[in-house]
C-alpha atoms as one frame of an Amber mdcrd trajectory, in Angstrom:
protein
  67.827  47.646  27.112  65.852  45.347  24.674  62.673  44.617  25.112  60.546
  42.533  22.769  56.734  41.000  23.517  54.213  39.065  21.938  50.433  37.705
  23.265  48.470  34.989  22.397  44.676  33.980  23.010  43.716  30.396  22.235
  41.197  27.924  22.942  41.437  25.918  25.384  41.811  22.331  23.790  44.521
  19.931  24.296  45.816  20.170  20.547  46.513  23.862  21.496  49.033  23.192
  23.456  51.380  21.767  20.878  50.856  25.171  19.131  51.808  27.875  22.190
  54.737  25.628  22.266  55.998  26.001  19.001  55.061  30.044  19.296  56.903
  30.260  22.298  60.157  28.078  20.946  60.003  30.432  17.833  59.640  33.873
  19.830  62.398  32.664  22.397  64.787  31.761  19.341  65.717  35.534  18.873
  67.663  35.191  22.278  69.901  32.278  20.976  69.307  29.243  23.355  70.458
  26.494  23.093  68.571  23.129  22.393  68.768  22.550  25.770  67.376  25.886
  26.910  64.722  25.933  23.833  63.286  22.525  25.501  63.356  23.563  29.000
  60.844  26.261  28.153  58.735  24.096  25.259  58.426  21.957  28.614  57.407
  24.409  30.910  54.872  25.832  28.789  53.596  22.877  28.012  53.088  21.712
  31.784  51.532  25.543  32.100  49.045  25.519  29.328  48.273  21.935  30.013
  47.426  22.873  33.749  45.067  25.391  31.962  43.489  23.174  29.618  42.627
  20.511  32.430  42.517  21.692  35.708  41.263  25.244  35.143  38.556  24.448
  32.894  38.211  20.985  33.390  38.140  20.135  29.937  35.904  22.823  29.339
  35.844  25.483  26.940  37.552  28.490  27.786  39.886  31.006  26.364  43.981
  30.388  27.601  45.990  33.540  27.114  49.691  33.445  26.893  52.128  36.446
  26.630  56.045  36.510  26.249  58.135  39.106  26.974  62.245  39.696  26.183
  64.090  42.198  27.899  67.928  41.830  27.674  68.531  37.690  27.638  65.462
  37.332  30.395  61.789  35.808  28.648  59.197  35.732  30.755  56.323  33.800
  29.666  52.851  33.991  31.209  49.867  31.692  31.555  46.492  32.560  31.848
  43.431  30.890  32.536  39.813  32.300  33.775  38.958  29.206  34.940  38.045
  27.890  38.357  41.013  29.030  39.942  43.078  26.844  42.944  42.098  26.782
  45.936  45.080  25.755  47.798  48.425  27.416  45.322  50.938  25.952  48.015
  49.429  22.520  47.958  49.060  22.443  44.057  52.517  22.772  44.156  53.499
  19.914  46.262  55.064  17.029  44.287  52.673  14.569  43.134  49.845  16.456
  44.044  46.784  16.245  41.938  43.358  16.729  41.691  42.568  14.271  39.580
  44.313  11.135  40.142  41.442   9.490  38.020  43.245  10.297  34.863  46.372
   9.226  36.396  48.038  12.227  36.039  51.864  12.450  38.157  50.993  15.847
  40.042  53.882  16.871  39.247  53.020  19.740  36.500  54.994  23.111  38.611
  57.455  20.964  39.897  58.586  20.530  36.292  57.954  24.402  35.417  60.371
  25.142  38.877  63.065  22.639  37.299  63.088  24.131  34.099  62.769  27.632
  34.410  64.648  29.828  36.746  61.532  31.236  38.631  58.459  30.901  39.319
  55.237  32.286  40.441  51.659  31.496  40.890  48.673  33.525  41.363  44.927
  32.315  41.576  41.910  33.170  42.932  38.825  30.732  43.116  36.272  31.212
  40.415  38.432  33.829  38.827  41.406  32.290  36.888  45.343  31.437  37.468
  48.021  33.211  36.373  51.309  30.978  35.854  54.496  33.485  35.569  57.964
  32.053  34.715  61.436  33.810  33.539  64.289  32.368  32.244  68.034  34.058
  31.781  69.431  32.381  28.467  73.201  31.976  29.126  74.150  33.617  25.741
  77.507  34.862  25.055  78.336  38.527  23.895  79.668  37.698  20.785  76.648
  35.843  19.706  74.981  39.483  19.260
């Protein structure tokens, strides 16, 4: 069993979240992916830390922490945010859902993270934070190691 992990703290400012995409493309890279894979989680984290960055503190400043782990050909990568939490996780989820239609956003922020990564899972709690959890498997072949 390998096991690798890395964590990042950052502010939370929208030109962050160019940068935990890049550190999360380069730490994934040890497993191999391919373009393909390597875009489906820059996307993902983007939509996460993005979610962070404007719905959790509104714009705010705040500190968004994200960790990666690699066991076997499995990263997870986790969001989190100690902002004002969601109230409703099941709703936030809903397609086109959004809280603030005034900057015309599409609502559609986990729905992209559930396309893209092979699981995942939300926690919040209001006035405490969200934690965004996603894994996955990158289809690399044994004689790649």
């Amino acid at each position: 069993m390998d096991k690798n992990y890395m964590k990042l703290e950052f502010l939370s400012r929208s030109n962050n979240e160019s940068f935990a995409r890049v550190v999360v493309a380069a730490f994934a890279s040890q497993l191999d992916p391919t373009l393909e894979e390597l875009s489906d989680i820059k996307t993902a984290v983007s939509e996460a830390v993005t979610n962070a960055i404007i719905h959790g503190y509104e714009y705010g400043e705040g500190t968004v922490i994200l960790e990666a782990t690699i066991e076997d050909n499995v990263i997870e990568i986790v969001v989190i945010d100690k902002g004002k939490g969601i109230g409703d996780i099941k709703q936030a989820m809903e397609p086109f859902y959004t809280s603030k239609p005034d900057l015309e956003r599409s609502g559609m922020g986990f729905t992209v993270m559930e396309t893209f990564m092979d699981d995942l899972q939300v926690e919040s709690e209001k006035d405490v934070g969200t934690k965004v959890i996603m894994r996955k498997k990158i289809n690399r072949s044994i004689d790649k190691e």
